[in-house]
C-alpha positions as CSV (number, residue, x, y, z in Angstrom):
1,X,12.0,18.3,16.8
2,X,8.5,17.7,17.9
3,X,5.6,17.7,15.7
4,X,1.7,17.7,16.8
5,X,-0.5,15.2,15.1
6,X,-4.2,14.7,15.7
7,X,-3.4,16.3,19.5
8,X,-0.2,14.0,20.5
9,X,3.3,15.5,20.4
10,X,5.3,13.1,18.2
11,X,9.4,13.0,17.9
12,X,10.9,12.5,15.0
13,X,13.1,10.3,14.7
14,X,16.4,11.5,13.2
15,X,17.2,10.7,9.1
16,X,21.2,9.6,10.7
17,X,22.3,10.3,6.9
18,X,25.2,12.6,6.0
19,X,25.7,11.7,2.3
20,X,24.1,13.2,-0.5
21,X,21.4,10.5,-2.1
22,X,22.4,7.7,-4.4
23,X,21.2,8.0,-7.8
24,X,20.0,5.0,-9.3
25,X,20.7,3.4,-12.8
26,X,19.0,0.9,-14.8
27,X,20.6,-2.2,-14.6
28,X,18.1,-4.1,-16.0
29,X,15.2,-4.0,-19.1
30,X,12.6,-6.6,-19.4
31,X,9.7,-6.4,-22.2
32,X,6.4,-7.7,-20.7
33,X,5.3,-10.1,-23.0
34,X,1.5,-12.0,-23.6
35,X,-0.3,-9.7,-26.1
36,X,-1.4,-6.4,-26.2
37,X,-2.3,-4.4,-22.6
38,X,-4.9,-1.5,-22.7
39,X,-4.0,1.5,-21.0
40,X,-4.7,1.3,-16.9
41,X,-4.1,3.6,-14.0
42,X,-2.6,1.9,-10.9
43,X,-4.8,2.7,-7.8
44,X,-2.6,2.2,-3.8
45,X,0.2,0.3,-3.5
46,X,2.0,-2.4,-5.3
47,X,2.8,-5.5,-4.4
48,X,5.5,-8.4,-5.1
49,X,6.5,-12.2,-3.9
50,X,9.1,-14.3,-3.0
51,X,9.7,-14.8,-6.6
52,X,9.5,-11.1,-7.4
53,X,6.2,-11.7,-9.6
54,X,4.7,-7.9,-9.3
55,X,0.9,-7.1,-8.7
56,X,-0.6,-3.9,-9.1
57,X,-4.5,-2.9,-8.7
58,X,-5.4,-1.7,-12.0
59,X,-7.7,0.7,-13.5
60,X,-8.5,-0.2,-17.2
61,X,-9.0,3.4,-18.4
62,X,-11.9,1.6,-21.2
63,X,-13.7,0.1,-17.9
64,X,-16.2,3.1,-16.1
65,X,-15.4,2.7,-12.3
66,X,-16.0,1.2,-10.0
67,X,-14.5,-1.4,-11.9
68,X,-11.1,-2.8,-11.2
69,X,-8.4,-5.6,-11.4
70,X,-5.4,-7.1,-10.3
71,X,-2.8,-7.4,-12.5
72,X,-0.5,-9.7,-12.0
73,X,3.3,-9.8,-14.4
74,X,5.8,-12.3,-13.6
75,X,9.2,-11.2,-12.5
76,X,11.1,-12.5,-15.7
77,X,8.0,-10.8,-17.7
78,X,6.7,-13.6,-19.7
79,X,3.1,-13.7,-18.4
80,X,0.4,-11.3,-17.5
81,X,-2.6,-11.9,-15.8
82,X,-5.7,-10.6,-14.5
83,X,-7.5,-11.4,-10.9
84,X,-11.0,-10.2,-11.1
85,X,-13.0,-10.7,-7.8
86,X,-16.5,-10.7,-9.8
87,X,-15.8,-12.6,-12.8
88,X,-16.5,-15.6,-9.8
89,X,-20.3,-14.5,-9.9
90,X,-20.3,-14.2,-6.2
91,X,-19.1,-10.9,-5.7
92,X,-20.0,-8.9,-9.3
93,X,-19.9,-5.8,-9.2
94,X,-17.6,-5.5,-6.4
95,X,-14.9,-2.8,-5.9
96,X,-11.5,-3.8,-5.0
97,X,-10.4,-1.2,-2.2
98,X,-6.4,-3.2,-1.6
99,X,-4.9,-6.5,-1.2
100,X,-2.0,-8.6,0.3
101,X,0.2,-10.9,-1.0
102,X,2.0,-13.7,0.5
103,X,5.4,-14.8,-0.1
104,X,4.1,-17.8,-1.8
105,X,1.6,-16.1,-4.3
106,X,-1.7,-16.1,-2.2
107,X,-3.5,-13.2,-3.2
108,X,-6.3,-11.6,-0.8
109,X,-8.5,-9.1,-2.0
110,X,-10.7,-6.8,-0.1
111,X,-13.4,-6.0,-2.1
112,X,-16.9,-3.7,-1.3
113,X,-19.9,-4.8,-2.2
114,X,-23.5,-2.9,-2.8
115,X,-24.0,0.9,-4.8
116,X,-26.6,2.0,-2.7
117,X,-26.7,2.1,1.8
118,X,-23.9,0.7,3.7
119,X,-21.8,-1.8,1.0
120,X,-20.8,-5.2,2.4
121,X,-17.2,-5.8,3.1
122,X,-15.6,-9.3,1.7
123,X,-12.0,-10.7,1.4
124,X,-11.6,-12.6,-2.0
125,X,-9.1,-15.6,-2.2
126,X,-7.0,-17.0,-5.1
127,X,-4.1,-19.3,-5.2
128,X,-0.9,-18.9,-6.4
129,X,-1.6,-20.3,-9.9
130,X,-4.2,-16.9,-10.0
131,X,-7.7,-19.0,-9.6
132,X,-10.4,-17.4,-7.6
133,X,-10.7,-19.9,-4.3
134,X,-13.5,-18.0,-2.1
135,X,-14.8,-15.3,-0.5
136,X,-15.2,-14.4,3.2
137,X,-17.6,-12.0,4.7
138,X,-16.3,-9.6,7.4
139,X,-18.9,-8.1,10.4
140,X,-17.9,-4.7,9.7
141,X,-19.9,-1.8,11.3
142,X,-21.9,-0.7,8.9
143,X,-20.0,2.6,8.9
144,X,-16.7,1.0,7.9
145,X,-14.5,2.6,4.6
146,X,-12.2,0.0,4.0
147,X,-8.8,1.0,2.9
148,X,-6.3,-1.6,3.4
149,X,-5.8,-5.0,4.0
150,X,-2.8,-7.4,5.3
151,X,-2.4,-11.4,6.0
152,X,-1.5,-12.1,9.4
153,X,1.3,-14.8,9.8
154,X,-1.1,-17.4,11.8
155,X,-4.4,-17.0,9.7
156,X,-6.8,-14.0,9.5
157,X,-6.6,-10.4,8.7
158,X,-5.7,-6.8,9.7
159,X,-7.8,-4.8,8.1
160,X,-7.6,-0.6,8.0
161,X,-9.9,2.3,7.3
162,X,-12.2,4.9,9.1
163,X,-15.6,4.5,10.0
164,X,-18.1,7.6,8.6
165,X,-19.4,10.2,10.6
166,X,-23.0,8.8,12.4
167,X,-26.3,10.4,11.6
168,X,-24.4,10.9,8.0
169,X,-22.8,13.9,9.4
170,X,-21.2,15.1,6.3
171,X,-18.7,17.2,7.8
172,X,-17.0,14.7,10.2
173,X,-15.5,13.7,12.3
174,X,-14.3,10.3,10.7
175,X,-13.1,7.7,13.2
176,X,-9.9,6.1,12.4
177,X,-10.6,1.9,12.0
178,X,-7.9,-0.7,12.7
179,X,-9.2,-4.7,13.3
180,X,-7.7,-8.2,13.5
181,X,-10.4,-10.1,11.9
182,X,-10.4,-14.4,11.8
183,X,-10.4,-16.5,9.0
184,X,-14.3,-17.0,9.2
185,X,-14.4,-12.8,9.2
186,X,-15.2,-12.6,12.5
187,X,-13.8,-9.4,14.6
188,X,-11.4,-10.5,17.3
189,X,-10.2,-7.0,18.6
190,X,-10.4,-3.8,17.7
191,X,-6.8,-2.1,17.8
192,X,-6.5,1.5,19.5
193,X,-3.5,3.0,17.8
194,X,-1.6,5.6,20.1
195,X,-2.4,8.9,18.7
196,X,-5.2,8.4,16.4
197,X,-8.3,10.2,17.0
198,X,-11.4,11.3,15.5
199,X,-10.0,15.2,15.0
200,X,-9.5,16.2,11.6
201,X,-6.8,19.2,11.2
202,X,-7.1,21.3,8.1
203,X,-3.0,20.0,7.0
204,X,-3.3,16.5,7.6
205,X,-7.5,15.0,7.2
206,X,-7.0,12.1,9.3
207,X,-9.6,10.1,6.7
208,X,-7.3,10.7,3.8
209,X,-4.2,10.0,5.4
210,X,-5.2,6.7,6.5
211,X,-7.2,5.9,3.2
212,X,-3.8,6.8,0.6
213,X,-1.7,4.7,3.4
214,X,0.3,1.5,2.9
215,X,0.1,-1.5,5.1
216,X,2.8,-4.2,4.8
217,X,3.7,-7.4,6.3
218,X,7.3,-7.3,7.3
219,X,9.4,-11.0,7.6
220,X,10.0,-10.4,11.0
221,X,6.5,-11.3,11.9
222,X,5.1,-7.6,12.2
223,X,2.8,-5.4,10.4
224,X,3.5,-2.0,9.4
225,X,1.2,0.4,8.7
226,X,2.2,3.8,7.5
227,X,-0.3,7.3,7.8
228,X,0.7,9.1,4.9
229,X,1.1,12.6,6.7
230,X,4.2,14.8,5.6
231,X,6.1,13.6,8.1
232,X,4.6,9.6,7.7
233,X,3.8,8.0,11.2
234,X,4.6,4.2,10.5
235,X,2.6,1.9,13.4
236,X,4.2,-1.5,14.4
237,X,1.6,-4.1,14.8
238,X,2.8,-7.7,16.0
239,X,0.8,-10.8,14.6
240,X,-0.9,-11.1,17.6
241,X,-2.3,-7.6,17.5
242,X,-0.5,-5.9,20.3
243,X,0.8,-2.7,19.1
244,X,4.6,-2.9,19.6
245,X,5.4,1.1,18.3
246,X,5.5,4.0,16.4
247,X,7.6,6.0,14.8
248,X,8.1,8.9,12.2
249,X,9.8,9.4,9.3
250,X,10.6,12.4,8.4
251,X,10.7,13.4,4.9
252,X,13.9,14.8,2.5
253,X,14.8,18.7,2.5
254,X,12.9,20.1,0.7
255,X,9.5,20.0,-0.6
256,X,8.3,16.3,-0.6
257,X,5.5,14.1,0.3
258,X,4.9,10.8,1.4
259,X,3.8,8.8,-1.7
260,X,4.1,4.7,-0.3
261,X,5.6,2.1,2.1
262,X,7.0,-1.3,0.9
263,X,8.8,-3.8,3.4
264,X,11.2,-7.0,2.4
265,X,14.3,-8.0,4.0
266,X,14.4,-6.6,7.1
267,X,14.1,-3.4,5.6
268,X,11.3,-0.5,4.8
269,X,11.4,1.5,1.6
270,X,9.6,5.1,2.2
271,X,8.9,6.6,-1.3
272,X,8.6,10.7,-1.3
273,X,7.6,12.7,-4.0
274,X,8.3,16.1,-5.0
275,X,5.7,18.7,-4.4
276,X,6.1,20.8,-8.0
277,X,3.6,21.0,-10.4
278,X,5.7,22.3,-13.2
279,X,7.8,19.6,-13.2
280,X,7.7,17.1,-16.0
281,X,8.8,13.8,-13.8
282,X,8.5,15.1,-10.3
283,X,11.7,14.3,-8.6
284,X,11.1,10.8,-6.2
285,X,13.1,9.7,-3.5
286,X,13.3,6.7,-1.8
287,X,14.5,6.5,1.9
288,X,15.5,2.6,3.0
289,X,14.3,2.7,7.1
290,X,15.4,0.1,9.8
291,X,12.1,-0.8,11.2
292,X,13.8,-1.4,14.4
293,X,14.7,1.6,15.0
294,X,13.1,4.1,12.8
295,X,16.2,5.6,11.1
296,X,17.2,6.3,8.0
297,X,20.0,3.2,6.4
298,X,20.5,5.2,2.8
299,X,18.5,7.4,0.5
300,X,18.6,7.1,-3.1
301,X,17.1,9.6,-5.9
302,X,15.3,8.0,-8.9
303,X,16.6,9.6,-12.5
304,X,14.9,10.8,-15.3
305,X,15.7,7.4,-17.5
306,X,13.7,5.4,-14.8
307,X,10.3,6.4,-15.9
308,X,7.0,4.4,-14.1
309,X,5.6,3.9,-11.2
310,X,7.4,1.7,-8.5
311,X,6.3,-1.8,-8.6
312,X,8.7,-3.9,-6.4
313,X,11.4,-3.8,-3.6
314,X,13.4,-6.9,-3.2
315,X,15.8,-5.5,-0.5
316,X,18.4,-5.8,-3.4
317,X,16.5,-4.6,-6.1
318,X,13.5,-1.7,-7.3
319,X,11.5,-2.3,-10.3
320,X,9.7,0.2,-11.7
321,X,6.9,-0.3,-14.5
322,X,6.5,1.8,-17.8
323,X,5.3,2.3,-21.2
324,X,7.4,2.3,-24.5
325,X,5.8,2.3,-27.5
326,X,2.3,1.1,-26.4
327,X,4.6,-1.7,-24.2
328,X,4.5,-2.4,-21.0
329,X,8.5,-2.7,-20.1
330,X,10.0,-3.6,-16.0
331,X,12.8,-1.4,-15.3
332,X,15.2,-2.4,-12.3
333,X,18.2,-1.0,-10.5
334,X,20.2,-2.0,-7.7
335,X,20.1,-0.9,-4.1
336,X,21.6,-2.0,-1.0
């Protein structure tokens, strides 16, 4: 089965499962503790460490965009803390578009800076113990919409996006943006991803499915960087820079879509959401993907008593992140 994106015939690769998906149970409750949490709306993807320490980048629903944080819970639940780019001064009234974490607890934040023209694009540092450590400036064209942002293994950064239209051409085209940048924010290359092009098709706007991607930093070395189109084209980026593949995933019968990409253990997690608007709790798969290879390992279905947004994969483990009774409360379950 071939399917045309942006121009190029793409294959998809084949699911390889038989059984009905696994249904996952709670196995675990943990009350987030450290005083009361306002109300927030998480904005991309979320992240965890080695430790399992989950971040997410928050939107306080008291706080008028563009103003946002990273959150930051620890994985037993007994701390809760806040990384905000512009509480260093430097870089108030920035915008956090994504950020990376490391194994280790580094935390880089790309952040936009500027209301009015072209905004300034920095990457924001803090340690693992959650203190602000720097910024960096990237040269950006001055067209650039930055969307994500990953740590490459030997220093430096990938960072993802499209650039706007020139002349301010309102309708388009917007041309897809992929760059290894150095730690001084330098541009070393400019990465031409096979099949990307500055066509937008009326099912799949190639601006918004590279702006509500996920980018990931797999243990293998590689980065991963899913296009969240129905069928999600995942690119496979070495730390170098030289694109090593592509491949498809495609989504579960029925009527799904692509919501995010996590990677740990040798292993992707795809996470699809069903398309229903009457639905209470839209149904919400989650498909575990051999990045080798592109297929499908095992597929497991998420049930009603696992409420929240997905906050973590461990390779053993989800964790997802809800509200009971104005608390915030982790709830895992066990995959394999």
């Amino acid at each position: 089965m071939s399917r045309l994106i942006f121009g190029i015939a793409l294959i998809l690769v084949s699911t390889g499962l038989a059984e009905e998906p696994i249904k996952l149970e709670a196995t675990k409750t943990t009350e987030v503790s450290g005083g009361f949490i306002p109300p927030f709306g998480i904005i991309g993807t979320p992240k965890c460490d080695g430790k399992g320490d989950i971040y997410i980048l928050a939107q306080p629903a008291r706080r008028k965009p563009p103003h946002n944080v990273i959150m930051r819970i620890a994985a037993d639940g007994t701390a809760a803390k806040s990384l905000e780019p512009e509480t260093s001064g430097e870089l108030r009234g920035g915008f956090v578009r994504d950020f990376t974490v490391s194994l280790t607890g580094e935390v880089f934040a790309l952040v936009e800076l500027g209301k009015s023209g072209r905004p300034e694009v920095y990457v924001a540092q803090f340690s693992k113990e959650g203190n602000y450590s720097g910024k960096t400036r990237l040269e950006v064209d001055e067209r650039l919409i930055p969307a994500q942002i990953a740590a490459l293994p030997e220093g430096g950064f990938l960072i993802s996006g499209t650039l706007e239209p020139e002349n301010d051409q309102a309708e388009g085209p917007y041309e897809p943006f992929t760059g290894l940048f150095d730690d001084d924010g330098s541009l070393i290359s400019r990465l031409d991803l096979a099949g990307e092009r500055t066509e937008r098709t009326e099912e799949s706007p190639l601006k918004l499915a590279i702006e509500t991607g996920s980018v990931a930093a797999g243990e293998d070395g590689n980065l991963y960087l899913m296009r969240r189109l129905s069928n999600p084209v995942i690119h496979v980026v070495a730390g170098s820079g030289t694109t090593v593949r592509k491949f498809q995933v495609a989504h579960p019968s029925g009527n799904f879509e692509p919501i995010l990409m996590m990677s740990r253990a040798g292993r992707l997690l795809v996470s699809f959401q069903s398309v229903d608007k009457k639905a209470r709790q839209p149904l919400q798969i989650f498909r575990i993907v051999d990045p080798q290879s592109g297929m499908s390992i095992r597929e497991y279905l998420r049930t009603h008593e696992l409420q929240g947004a997905l906050v973590c994969y461990t390779g053993e483990s989800v964790t997802f992140l809800t509200r009971t009774k104005g608390k915030l409360v982790l709830l895992s379950a066990e995959v394999r």
